[in-house]
N, CA, C and O atoms as a GROMACS GRO file, in nm:
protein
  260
    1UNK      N    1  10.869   9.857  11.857
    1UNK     CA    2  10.994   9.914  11.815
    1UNK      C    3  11.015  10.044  11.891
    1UNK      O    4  10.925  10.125  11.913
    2UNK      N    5  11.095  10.050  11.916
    2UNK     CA    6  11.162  10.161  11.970
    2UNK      C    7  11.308  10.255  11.944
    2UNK      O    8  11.416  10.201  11.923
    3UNK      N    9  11.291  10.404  11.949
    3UNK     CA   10  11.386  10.474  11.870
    3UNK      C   11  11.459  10.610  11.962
    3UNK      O   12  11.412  10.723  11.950
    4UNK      N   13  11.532  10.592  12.016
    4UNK     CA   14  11.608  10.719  12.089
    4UNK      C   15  11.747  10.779  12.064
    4UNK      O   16  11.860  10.731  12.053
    5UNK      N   17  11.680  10.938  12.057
    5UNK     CA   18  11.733  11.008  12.030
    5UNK      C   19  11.840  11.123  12.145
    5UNK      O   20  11.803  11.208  12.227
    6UNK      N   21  11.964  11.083  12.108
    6UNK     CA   22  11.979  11.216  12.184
    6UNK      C   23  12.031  11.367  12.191
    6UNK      O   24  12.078  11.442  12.105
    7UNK      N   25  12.009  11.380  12.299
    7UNK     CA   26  11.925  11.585  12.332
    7UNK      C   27  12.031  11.665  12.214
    7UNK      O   28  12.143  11.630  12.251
    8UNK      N   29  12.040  11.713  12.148
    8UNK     CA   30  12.064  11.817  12.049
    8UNK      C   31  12.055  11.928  12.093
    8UNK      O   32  11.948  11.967  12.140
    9UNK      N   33  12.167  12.007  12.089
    9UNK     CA   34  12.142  12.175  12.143
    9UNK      C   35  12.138  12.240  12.012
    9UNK      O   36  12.239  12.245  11.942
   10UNK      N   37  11.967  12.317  11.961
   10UNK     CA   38  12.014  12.389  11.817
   10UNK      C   39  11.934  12.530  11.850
   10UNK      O   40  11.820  12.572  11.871
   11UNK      N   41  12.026  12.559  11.844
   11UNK     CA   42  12.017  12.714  11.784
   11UNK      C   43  11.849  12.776  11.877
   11UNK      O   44  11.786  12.702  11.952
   12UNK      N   45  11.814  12.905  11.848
   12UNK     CA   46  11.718  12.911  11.881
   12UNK      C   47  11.568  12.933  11.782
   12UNK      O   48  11.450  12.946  11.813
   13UNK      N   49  11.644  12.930  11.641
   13UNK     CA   50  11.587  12.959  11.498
   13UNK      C   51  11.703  12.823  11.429
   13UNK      O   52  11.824  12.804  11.438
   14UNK      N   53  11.584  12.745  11.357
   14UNK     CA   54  11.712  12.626  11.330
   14UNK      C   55  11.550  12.570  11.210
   14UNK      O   56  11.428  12.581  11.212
   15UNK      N   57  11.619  12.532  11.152
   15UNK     CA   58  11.519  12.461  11.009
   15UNK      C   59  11.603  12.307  10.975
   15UNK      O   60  11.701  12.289  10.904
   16UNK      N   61  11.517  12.202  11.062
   16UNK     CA   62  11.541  12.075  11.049
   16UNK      C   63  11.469  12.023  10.979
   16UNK      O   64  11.361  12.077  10.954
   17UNK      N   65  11.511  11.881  10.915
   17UNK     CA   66  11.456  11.751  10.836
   17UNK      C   67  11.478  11.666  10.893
   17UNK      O   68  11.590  11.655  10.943
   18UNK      N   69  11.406  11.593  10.906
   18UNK     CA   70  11.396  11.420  10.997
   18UNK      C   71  11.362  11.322  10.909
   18UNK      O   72  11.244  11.337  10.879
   19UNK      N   73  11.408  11.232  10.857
   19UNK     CA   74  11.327  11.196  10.740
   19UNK      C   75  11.316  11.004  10.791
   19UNK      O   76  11.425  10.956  10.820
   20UNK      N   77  11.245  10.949  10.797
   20UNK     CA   78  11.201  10.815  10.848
   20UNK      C   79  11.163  10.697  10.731
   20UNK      O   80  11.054  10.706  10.675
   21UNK      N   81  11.259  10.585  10.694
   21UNK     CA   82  11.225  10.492  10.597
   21UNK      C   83  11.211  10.382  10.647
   21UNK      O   84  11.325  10.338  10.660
   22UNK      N   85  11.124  10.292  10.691
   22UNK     CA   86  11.067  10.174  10.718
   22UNK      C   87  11.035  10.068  10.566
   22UNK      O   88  10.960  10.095  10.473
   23UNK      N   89  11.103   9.973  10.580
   23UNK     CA   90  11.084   9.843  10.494
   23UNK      C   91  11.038   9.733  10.565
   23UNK      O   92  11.096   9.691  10.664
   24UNK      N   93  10.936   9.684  10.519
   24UNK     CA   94  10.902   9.555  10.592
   24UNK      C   95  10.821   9.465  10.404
   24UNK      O   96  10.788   9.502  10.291
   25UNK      N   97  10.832   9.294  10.519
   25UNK     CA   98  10.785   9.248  10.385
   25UNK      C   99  10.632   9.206  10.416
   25UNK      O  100  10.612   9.211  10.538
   26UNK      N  101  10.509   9.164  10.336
   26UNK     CA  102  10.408   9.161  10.386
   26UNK      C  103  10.354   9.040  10.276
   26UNK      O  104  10.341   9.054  10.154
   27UNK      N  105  10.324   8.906  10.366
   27UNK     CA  106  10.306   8.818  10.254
   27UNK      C  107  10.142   8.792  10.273
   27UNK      O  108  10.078   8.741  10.364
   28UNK      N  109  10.108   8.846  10.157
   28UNK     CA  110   9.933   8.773  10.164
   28UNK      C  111   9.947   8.759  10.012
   28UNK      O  112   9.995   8.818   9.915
   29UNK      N  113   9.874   8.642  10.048
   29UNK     CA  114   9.833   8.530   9.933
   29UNK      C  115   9.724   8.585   9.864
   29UNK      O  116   9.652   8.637   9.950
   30UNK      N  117   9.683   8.598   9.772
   30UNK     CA  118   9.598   8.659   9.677
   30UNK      C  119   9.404   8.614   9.769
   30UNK      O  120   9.308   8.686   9.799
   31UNK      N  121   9.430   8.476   9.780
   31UNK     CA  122   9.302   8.427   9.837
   31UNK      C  123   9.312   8.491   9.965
   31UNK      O  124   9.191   8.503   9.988
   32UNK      N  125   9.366   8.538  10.059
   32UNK     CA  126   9.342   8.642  10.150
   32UNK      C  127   9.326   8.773  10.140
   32UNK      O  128   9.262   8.835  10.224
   33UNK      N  129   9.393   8.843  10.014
   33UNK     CA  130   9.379   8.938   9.982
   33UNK      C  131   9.232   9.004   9.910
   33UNK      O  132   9.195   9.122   9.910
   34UNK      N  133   9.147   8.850   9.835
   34UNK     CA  134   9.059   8.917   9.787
   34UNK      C  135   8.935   8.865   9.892
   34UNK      O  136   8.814   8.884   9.876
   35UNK      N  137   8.997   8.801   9.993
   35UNK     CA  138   8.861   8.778  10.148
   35UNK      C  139   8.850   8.926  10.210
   35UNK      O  140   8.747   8.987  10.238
   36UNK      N  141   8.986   8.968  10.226
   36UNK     CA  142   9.003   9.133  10.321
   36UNK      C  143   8.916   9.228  10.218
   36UNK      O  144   8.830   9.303  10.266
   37UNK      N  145   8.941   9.223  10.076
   37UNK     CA  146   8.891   9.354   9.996
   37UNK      C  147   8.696   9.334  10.022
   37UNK      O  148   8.621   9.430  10.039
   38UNK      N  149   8.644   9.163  10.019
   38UNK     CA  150   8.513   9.119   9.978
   38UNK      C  151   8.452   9.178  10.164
   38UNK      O  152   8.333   9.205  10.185
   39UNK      N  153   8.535   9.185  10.248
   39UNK     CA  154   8.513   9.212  10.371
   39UNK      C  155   8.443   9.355  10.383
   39UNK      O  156   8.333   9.397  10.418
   40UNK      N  157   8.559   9.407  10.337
   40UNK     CA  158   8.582   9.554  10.296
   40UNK      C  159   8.434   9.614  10.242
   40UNK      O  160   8.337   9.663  10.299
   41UNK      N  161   8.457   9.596  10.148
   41UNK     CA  162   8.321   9.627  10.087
   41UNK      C  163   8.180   9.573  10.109
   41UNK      O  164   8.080   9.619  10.053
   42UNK      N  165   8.181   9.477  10.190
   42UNK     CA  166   8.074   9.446  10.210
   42UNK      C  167   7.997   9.497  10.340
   42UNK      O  168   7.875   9.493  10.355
   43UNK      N  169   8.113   9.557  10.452
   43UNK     CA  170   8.128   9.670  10.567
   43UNK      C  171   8.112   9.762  10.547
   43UNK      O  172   8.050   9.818  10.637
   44UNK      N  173   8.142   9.835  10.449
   44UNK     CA  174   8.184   9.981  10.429
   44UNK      C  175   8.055  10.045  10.312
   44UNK      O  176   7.971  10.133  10.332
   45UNK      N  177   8.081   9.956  10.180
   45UNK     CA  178   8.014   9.987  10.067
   45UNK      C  179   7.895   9.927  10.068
   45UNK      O  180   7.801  10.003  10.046
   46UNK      N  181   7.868   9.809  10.088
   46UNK     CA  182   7.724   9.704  10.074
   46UNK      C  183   7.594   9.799  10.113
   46UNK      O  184   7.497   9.804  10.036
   47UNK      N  185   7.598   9.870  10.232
   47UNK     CA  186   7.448   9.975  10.300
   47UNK      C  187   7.413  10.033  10.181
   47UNK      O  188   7.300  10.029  10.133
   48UNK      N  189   7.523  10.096  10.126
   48UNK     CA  190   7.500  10.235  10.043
   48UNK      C  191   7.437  10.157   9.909
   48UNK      O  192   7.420  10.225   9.808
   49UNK      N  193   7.408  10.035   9.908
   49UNK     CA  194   7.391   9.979   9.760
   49UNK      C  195   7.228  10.000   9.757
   49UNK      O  196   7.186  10.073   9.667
   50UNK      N  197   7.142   9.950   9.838
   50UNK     CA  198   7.021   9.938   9.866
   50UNK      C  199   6.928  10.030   9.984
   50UNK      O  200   6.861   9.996  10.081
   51UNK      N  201   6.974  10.222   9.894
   51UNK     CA  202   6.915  10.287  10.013
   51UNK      C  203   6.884  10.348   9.916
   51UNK      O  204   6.931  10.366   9.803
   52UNK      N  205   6.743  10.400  10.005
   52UNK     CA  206   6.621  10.473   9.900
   52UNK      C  207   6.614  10.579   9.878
   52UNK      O  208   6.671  10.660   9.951
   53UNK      N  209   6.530  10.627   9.746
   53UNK     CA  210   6.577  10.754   9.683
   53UNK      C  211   6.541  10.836   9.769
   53UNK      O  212   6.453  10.823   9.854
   54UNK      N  213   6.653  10.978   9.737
   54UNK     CA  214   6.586  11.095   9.782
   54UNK      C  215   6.521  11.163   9.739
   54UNK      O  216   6.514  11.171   9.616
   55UNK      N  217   6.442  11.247   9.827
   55UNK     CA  218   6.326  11.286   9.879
   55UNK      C  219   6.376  11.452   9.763
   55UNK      O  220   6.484  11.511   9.762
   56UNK      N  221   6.258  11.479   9.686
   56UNK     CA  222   6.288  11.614   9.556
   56UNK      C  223   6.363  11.702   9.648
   56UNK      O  224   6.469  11.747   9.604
   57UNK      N  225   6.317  11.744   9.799
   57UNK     CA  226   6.386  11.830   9.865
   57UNK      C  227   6.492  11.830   9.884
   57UNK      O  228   6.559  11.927   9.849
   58UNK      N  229   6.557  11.710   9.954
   58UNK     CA  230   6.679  11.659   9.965
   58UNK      C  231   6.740  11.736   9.825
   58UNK      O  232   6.817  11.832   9.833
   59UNK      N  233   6.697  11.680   9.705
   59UNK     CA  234   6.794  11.668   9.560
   59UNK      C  235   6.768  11.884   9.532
   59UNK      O  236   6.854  11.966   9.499
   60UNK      N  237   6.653  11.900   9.556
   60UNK     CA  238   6.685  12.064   9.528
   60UNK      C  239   6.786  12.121   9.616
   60UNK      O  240   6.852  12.209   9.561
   61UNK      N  241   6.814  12.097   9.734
   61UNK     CA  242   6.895  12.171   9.849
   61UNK      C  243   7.028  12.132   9.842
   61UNK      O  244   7.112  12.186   9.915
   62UNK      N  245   7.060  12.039   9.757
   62UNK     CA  246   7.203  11.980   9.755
   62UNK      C  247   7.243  12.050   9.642
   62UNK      O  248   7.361  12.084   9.641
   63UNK      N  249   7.166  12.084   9.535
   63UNK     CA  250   7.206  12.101   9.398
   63UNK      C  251   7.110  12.271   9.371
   63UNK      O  252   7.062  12.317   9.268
   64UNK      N  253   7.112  12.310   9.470
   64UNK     CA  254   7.063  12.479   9.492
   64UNK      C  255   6.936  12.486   9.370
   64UNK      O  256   6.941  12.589   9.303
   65UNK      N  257   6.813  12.380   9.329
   65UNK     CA  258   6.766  12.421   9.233
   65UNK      C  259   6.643  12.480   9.265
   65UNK      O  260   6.574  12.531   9.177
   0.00000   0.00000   0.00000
């Protein structure tokens, strides 16, 4: 997409608003929707499920004790 504008002569002190509304429609089917989320989390969140405790130092230096 593409959007042109043209040249405006303002002022040399000038307080503009531009304001931009985009509609589009987006069809996903629930069974795609919950493949992308199971993706999701299994990329992003899954590591963090099965990582080992920290170390007393670690937990005093984070929590100043």
């Amino acid at each position: 997409m593409q959007a042109e504008m043209q040249e405006i002569a303002l002022p040399p002190e000038a307080q503009i608003k531009i304001e931009l509304s985009v509609t589009a429609r987006v069809q996903v089917t629930h069974v795609t929707a919950q493949r992308i989320v199971s993706r999701f989390l299994l990329d992003q969140v899954g590591n963090l499920l099965y990582g080992e405790h920290p170390s007393s130092n670690a937990i005093r230096s984070r929590f100043a004790l």
